[in-house]
C-alpha positions as CSV (number, residue, x, y, z in Angstrom):
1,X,-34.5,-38.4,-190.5
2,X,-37.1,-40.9,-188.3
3,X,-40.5,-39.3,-187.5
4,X,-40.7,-37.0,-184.6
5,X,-43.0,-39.0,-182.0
6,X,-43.1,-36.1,-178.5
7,X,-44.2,-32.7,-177.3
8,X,-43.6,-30.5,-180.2
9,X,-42.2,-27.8,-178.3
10,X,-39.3,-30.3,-177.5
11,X,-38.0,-29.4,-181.4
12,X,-38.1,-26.0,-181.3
13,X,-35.9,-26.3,-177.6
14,X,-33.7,-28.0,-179.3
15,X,-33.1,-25.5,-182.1
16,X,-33.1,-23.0,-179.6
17,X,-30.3,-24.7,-177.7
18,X,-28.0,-25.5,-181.4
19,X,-28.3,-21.9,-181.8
20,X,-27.1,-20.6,-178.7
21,X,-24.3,-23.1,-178.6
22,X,-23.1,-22.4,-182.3
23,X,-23.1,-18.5,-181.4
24,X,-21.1,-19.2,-178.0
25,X,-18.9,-21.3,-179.6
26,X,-18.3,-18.7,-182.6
27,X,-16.7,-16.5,-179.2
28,X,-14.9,-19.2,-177.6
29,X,-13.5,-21.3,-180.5
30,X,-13.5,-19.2,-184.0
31,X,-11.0,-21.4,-186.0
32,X,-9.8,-23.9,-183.3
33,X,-11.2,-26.9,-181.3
34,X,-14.8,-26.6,-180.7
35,X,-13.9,-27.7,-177.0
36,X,-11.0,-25.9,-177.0
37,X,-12.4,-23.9,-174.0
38,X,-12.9,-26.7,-171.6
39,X,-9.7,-28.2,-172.2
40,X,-8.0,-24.8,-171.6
41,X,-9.9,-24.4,-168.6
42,X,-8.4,-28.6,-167.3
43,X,-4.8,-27.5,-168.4
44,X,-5.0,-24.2,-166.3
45,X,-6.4,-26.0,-163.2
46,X,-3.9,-29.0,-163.2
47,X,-1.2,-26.0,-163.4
48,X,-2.4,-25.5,-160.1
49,X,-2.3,-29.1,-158.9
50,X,-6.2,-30.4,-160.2
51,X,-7.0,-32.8,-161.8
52,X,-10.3,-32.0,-163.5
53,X,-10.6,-33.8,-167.4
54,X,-12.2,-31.5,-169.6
55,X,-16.0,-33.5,-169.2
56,X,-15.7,-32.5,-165.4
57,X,-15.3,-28.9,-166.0
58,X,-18.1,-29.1,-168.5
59,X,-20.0,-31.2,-165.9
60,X,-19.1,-28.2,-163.5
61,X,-20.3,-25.3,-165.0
62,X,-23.6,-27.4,-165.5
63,X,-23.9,-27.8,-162.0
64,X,-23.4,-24.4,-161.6
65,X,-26.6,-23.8,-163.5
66,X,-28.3,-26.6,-161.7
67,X,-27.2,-24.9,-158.8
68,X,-28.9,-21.6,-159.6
69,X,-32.2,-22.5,-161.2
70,X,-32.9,-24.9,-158.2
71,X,-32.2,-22.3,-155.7
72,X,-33.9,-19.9,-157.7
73,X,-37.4,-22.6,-157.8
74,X,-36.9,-23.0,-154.5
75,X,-37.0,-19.2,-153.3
76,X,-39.4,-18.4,-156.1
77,X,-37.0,-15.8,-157.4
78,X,-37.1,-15.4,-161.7
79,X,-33.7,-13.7,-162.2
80,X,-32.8,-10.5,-163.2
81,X,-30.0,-10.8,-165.6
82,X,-31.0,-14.6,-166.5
83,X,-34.0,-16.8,-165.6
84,X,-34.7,-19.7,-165.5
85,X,-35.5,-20.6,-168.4
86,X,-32.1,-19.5,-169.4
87,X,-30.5,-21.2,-167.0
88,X,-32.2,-24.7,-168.1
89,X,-30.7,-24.0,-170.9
90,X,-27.4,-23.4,-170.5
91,X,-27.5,-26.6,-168.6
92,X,-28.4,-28.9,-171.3
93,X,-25.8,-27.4,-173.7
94,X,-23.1,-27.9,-170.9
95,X,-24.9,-31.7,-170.8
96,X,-24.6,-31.8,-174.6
97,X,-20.6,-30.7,-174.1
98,X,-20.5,-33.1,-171.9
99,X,-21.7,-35.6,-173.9
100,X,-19.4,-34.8,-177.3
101,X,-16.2,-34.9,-174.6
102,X,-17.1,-38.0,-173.5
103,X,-17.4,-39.5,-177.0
104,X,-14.0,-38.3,-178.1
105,X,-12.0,-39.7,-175.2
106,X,-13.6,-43.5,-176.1
């Protein structure tokens, strides 16, 4: 492994972020594709006529979370249910899905 050269809270993010996506993906995927849920979620839309590729729909519910923390910054309102923090979060593992879809369709 190369030498960690950054803030050294950026690790422990990181861990934070492989653990929420491996106990998500235990709900969403236990025994089948990993991204099984996003490319359930394209084959439903383009039943109903939309095109969307699996990495959009990822890319979507990312901008969902953009969507919220940024409104939520900009009307200095925390969150009840989840902050955000939490919604940072959830963004860069969306980003990270994003990422691993990409890669499999090159």
């Amino acid at each position: 492994m190369t030498e960690f050269h950054g803030h050294p809270l950026f690790k422990e993010l990181s861990q934070e972020e492989i653990d929420l996506y491996s106990e998500k993906s235990k709900d969403y995927t236990t025994g089948g594709d990993p991204m099984g849920n996003f490319k359930r979620v394209s084959a439903i839309l383009n039943l109903w006529g939309f095109d969307i590729p699996p990495i959009l729909v990822a890319l979507i519910y990312a901008l969902k979370q953009q969507d919220a923390y940024m409104w939520m910054l900009a009307h200095g309102y925390e969150g009840e249910i989840e902050d955000i923090d939490k919604r940072l979060q959830d963004d860069h593992v969306y980003k990270k899905i994003a990422r691993i879809l990409y890669r499999e369709e090159k």
